[in-house]
Backbone as CSV, one residue per row, in Angstrom:
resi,resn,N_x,N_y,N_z,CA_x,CA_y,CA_z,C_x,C_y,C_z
1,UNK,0.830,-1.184,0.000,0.000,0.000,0.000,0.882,1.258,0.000
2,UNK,1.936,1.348,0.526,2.599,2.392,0.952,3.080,2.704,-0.419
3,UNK,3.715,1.873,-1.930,4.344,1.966,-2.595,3.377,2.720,-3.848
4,UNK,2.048,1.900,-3.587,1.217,2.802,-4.358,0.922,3.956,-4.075
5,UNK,0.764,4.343,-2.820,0.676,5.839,-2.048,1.620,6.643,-2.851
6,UNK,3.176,6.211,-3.356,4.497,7.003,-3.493,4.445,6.953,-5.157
7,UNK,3.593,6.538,-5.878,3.582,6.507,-7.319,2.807,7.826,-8.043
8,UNK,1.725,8.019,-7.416,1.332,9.140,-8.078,2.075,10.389,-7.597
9,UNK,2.714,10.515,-6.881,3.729,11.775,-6.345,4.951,11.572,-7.409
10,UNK,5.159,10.204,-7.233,6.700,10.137,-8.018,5.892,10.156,-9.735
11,UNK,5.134,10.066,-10.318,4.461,10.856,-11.611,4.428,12.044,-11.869
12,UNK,3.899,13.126,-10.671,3.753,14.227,-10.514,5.393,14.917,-10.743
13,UNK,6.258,14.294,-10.029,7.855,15.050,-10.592,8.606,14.527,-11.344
14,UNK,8.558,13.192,-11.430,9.646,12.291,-12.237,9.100,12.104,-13.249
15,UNK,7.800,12.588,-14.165,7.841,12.576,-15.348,8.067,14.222,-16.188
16,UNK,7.609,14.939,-15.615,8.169,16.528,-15.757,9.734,16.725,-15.887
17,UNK,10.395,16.140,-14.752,11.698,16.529,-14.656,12.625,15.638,-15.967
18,UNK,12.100,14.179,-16.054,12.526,13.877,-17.317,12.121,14.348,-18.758
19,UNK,10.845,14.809,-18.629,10.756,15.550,-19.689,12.001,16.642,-20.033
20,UNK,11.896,17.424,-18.998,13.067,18.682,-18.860,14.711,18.059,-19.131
21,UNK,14.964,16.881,-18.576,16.073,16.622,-18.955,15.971,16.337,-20.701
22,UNK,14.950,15.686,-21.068,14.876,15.099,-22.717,15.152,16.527,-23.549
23,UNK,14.606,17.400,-23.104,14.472,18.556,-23.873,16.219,19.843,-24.169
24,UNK,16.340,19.336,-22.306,17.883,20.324,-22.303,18.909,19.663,-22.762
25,UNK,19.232,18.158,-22.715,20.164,17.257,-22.958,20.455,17.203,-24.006
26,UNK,19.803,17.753,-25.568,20.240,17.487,-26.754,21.193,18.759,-27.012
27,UNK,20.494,19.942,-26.390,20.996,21.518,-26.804,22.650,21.309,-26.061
28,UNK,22.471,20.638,-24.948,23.788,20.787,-24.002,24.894,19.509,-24.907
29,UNK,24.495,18.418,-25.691,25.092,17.670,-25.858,25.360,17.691,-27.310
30,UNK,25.138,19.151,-27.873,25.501,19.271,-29.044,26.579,20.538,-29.392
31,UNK,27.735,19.707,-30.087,29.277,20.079,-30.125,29.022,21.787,-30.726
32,UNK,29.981,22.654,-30.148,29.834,23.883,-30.471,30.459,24.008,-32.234
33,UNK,30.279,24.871,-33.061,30.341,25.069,-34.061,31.937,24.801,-34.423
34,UNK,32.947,25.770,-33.425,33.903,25.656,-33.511,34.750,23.529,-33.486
35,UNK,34.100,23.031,-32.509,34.313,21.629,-32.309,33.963,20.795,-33.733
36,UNK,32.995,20.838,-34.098,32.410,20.592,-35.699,33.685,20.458,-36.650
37,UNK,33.871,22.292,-36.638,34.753,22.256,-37.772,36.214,21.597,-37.573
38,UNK,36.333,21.714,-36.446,37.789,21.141,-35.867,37.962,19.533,-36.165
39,UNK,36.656,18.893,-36.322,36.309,17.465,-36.461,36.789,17.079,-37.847
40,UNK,35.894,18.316,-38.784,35.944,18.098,-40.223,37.190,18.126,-40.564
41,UNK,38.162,18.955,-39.965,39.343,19.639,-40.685,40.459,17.827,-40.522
42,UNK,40.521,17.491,-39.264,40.868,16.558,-38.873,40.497,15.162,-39.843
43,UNK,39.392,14.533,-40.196,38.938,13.843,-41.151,39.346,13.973,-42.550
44,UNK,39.010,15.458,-43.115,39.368,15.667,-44.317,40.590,14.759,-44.990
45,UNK,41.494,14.741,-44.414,42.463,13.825,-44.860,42.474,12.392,-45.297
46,UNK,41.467,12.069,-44.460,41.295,10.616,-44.904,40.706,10.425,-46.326
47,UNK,40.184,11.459,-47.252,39.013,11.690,-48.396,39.808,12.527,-49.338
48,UNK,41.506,12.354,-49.079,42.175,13.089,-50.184,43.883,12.309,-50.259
49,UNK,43.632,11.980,-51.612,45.088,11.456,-52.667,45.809,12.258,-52.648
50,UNK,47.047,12.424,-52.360,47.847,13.684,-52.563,48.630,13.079,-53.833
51,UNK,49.788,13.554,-54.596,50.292,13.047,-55.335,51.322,12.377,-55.253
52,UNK,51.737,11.136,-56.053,52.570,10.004,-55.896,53.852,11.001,-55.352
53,UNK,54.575,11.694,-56.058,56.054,11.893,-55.674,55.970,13.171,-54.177
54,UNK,54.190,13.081,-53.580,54.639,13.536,-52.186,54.036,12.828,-50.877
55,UNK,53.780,11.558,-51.514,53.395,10.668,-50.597,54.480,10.752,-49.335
56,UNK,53.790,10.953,-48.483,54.660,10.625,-46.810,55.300,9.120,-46.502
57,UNK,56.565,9.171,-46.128,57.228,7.753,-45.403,56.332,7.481,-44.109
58,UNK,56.038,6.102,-44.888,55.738,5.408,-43.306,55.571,5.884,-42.186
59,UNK,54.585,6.228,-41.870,54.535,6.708,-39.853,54.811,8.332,-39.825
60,UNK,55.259,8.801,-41.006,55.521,10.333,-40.701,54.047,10.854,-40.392
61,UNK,54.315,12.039,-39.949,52.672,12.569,-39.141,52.524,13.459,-40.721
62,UNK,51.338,13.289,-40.887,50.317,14.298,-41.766,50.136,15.808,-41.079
63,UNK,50.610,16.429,-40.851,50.015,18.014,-40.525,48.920,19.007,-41.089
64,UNK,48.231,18.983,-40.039,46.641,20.108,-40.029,47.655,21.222,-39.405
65,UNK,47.637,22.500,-40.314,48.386,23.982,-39.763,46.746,24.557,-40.037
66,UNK,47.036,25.527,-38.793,46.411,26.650,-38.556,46.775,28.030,-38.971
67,UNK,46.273,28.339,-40.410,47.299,29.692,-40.413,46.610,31.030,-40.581
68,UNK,47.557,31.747,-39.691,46.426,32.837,-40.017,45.923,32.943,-38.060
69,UNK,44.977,33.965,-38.338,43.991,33.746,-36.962,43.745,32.336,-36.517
70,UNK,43.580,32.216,-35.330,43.454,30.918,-34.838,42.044,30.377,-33.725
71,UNK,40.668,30.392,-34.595,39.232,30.613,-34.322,39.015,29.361,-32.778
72,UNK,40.117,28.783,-33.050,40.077,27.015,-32.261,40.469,27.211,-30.785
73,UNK,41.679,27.795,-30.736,42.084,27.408,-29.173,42.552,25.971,-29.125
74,UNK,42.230,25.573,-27.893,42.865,23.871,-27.706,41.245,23.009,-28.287
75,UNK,40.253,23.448,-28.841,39.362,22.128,-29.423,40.066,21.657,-30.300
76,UNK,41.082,22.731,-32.058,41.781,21.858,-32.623,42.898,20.746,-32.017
77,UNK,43.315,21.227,-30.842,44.340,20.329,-30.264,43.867,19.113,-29.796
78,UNK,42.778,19.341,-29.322,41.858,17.935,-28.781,41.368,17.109,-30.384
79,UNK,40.641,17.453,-31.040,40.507,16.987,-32.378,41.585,16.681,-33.088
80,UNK,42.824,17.026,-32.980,43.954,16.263,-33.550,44.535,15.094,-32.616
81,UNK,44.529,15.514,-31.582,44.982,14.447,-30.593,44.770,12.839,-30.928
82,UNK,45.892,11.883,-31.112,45.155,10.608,-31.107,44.965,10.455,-32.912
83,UNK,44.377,11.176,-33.565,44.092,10.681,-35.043,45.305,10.084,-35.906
84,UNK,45.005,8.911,-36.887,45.425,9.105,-37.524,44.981,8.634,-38.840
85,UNK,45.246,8.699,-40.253,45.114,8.486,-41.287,46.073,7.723,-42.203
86,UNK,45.399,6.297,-42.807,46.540,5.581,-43.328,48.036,5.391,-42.245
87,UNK,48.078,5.069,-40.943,49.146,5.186,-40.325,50.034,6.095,-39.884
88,UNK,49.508,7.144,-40.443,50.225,8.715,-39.903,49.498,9.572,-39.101
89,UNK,50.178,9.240,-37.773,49.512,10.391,-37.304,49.298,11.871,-37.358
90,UNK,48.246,12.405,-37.400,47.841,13.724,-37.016,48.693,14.679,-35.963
91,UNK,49.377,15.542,-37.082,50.031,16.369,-36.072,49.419,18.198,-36.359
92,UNK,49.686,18.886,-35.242,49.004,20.157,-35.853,50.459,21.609,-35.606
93,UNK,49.743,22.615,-36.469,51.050,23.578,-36.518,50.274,24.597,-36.643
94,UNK,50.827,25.614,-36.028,50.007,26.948,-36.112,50.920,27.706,-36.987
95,UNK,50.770,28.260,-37.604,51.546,29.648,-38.262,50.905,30.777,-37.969
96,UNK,51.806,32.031,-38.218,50.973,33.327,-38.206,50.883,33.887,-39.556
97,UNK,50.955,32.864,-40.504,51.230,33.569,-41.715,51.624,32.245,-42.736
98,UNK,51.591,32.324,-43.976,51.794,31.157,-44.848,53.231,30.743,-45.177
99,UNK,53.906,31.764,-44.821,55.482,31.041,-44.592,55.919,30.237,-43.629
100,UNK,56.264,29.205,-44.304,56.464,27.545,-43.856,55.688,27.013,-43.821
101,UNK,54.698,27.448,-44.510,53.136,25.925,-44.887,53.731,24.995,-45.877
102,UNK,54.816,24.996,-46.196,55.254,23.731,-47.006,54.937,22.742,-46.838
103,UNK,55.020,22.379,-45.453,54.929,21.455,-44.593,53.454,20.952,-44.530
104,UNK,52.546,21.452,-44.733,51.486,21.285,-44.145,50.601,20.379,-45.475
105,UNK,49.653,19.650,-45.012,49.194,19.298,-46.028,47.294,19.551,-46.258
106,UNK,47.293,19.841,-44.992,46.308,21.231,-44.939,46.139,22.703,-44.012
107,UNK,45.695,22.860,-44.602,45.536,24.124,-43.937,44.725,25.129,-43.847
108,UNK,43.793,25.539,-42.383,42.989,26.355,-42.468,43.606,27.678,-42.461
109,UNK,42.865,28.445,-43.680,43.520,29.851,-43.021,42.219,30.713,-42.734
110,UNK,43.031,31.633,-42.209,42.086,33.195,-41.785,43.012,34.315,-41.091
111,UNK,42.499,34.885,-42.306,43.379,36.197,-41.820,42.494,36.999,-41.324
112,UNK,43.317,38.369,-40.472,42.536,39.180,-39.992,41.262,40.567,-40.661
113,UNK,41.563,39.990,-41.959,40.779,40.878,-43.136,40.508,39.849,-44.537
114,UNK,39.785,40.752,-45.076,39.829,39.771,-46.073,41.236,39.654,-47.220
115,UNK,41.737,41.139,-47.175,43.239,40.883,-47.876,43.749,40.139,-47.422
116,UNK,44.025,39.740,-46.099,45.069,39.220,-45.580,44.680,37.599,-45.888
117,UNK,43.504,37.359,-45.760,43.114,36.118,-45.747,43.119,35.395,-47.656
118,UNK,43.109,36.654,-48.515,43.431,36.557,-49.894,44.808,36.076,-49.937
119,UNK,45.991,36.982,-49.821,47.034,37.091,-49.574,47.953,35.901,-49.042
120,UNK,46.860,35.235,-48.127,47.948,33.724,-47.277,47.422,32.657,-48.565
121,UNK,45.965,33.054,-48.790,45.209,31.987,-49.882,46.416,31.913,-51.399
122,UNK,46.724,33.106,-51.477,47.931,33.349,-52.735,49.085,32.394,-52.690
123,UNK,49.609,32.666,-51.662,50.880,31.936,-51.350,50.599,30.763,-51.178
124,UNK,49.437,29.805,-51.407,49.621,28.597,-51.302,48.915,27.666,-52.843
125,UNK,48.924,28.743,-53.706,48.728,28.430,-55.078,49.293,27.499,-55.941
126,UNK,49.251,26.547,-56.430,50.448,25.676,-56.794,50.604,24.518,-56.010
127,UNK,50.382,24.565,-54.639,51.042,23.691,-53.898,50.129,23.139,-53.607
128,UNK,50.304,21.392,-53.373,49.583,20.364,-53.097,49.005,20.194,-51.357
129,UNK,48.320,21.405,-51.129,47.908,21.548,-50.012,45.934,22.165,-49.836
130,UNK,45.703,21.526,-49.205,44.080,21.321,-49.241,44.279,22.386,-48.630
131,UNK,43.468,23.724,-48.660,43.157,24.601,-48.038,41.808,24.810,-47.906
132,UNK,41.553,25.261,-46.297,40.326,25.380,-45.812,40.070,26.847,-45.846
133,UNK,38.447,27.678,-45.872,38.251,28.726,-45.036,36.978,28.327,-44.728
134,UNK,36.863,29.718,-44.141,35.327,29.803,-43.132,34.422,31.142,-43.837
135,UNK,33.279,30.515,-43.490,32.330,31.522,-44.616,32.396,33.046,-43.906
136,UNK,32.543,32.850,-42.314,33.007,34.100,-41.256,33.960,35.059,-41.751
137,UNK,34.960,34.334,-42.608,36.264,35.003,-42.662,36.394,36.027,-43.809
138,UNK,34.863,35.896,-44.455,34.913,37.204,-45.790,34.320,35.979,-47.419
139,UNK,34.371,36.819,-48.153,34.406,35.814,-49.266,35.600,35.352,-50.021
140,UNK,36.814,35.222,-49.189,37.466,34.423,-49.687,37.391,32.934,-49.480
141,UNK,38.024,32.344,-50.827,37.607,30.860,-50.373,38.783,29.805,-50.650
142,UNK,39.105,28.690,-50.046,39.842,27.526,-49.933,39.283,26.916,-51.155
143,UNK,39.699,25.582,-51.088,39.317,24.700,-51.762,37.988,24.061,-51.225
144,UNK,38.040,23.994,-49.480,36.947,23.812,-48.782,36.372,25.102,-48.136
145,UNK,35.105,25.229,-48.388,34.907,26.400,-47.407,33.141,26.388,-46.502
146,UNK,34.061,26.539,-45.187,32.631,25.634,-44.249,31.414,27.157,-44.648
147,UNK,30.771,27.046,-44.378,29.707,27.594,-43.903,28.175,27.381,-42.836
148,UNK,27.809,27.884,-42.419,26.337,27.735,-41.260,24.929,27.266,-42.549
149,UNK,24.671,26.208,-42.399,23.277,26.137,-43.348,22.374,24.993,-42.689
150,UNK,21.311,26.282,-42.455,20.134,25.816,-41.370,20.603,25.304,-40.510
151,UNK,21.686,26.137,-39.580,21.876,25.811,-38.401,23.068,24.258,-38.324
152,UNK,23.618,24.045,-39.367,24.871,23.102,-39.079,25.512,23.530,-40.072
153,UNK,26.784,22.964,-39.475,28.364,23.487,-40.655,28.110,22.325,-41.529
154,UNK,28.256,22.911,-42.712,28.312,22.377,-43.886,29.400,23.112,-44.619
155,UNK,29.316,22.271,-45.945,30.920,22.962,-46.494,30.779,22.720,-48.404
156,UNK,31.483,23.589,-49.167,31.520,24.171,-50.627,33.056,23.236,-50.834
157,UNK,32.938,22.725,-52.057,34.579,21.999,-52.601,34.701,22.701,-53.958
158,UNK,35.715,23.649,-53.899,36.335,23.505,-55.237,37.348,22.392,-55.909
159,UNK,36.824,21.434,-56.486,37.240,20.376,-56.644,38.442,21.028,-57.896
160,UNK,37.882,21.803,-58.803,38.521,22.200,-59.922,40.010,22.658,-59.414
161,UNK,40.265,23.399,-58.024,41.367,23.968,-57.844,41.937,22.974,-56.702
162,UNK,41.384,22.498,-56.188,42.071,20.930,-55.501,42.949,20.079,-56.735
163,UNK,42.032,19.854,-58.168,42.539,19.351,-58.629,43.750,19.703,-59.888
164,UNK,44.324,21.034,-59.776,44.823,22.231,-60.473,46.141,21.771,-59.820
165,UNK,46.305,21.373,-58.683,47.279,21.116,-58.055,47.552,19.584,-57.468
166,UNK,47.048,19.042,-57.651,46.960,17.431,-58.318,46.430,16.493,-56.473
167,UNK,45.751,17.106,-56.426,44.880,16.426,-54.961,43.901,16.053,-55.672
168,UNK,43.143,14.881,-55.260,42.512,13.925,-56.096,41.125,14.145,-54.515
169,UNK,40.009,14.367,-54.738,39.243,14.200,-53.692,37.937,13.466,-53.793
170,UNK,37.935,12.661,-52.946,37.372,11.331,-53.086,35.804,11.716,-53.248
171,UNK,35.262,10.855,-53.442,33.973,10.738,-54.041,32.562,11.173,-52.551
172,UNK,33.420,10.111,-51.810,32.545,10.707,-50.189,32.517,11.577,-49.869
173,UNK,33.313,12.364,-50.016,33.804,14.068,-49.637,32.652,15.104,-50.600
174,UNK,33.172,14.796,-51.583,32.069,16.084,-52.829,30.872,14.942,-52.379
175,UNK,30.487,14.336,-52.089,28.731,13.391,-51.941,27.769,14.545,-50.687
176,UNK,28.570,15.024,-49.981,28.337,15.441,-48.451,28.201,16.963,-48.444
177,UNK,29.029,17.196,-49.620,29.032,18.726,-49.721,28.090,19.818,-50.018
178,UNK,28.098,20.951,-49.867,26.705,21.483,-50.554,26.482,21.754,-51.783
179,UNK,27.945,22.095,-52.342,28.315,22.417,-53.735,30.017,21.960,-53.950
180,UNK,29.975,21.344,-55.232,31.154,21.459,-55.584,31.400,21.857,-56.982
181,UNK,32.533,22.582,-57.363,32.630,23.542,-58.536,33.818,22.535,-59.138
182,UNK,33.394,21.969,-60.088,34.411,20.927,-61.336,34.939,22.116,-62.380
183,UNK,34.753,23.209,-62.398,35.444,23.943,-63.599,35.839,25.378,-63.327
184,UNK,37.452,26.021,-63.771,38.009,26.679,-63.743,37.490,27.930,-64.233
């Protein structure tokens, strides 16, 4: 008797309060924008051929550089942490600028304007390096460039200038995208 006495009370709060948890738990358990892109940038690699004569030795780390402004903080550091692709691990590099992105085999940039963010995009013309931007950062654009649509990051491939410089990008990658541009 006593247990039925304690059921309609425990209805009265314990179905409200789980309601309230069902409702706050998705907003709280969903990755901030910045975490997203830090995810994507990290992955990207796995969904791109670079070319035969710059294939990496064995075990060497793949490098994600940050160049330019740096929107991440330590989420890119946590999102690189631990990854790797084809056996190479994920290593990350910040620059303040596109000198010494040699190294890199991608790279987000953002500069503090849109020249500037033109300007780092220049200097990496030619070179077999996936470059990222952010739709935030002006209308300049990478090869990838995320943007906000209906409320999740999504992302634009210029496949044409990925492939200008002989990065080959896989079929899963442009499938996911919102747009990808095949011509110069």
């Amino acid at each position: 008797m006593r247990v039925a006495a304690l059921l309609p009370w425990r209805r009265r709060w314990v179905v409200p309060a789980l309601g309230l948890l069902l409702w706050v738990a998705p907003a709280a358990a969903r990755p901030s924008e910045t975490a997203v892109k830090a995810a994507f940038l990290t992955r990207f690699a796995a969904y791109v051929d670079w070319p035969a004569n710059l294939r990496l030795p064995p075990t060497a780390p793949m490098i994600v550089c940050v160049v330019g402004s740096d929107p991440f903080g330590r989420t890119i550091d946590d999102a690189v942490r631990g990854q790797q692709v084809d056996r190479h691990p994920l290593a990350l590099k910040r620059l303040p600028d596109a000198a010494g992105a040699e190294s890199c085999q991608i790279a987000f940039v953002a500069g503090t304007s849109d020249q500037a963010t033109a300007d780092m995009l220049r200097a990496f013309q030619g070179k077999p390096v996936l470059t990222v931007t952010d739709g935030r950062a002006g209308p300049q654009r990478g090869m990838v460039h995320f943007v906000v649509d209906r409320g999740r990051i999504r992302f634009h491939v210029d496949r044409a200038a990925a492939e200008s410089v002989g990065l080959n990008l896989n079929a899963r990658l442009l499938a996911i995208a919102l747009s990808v541009r095949t011509n110069r």
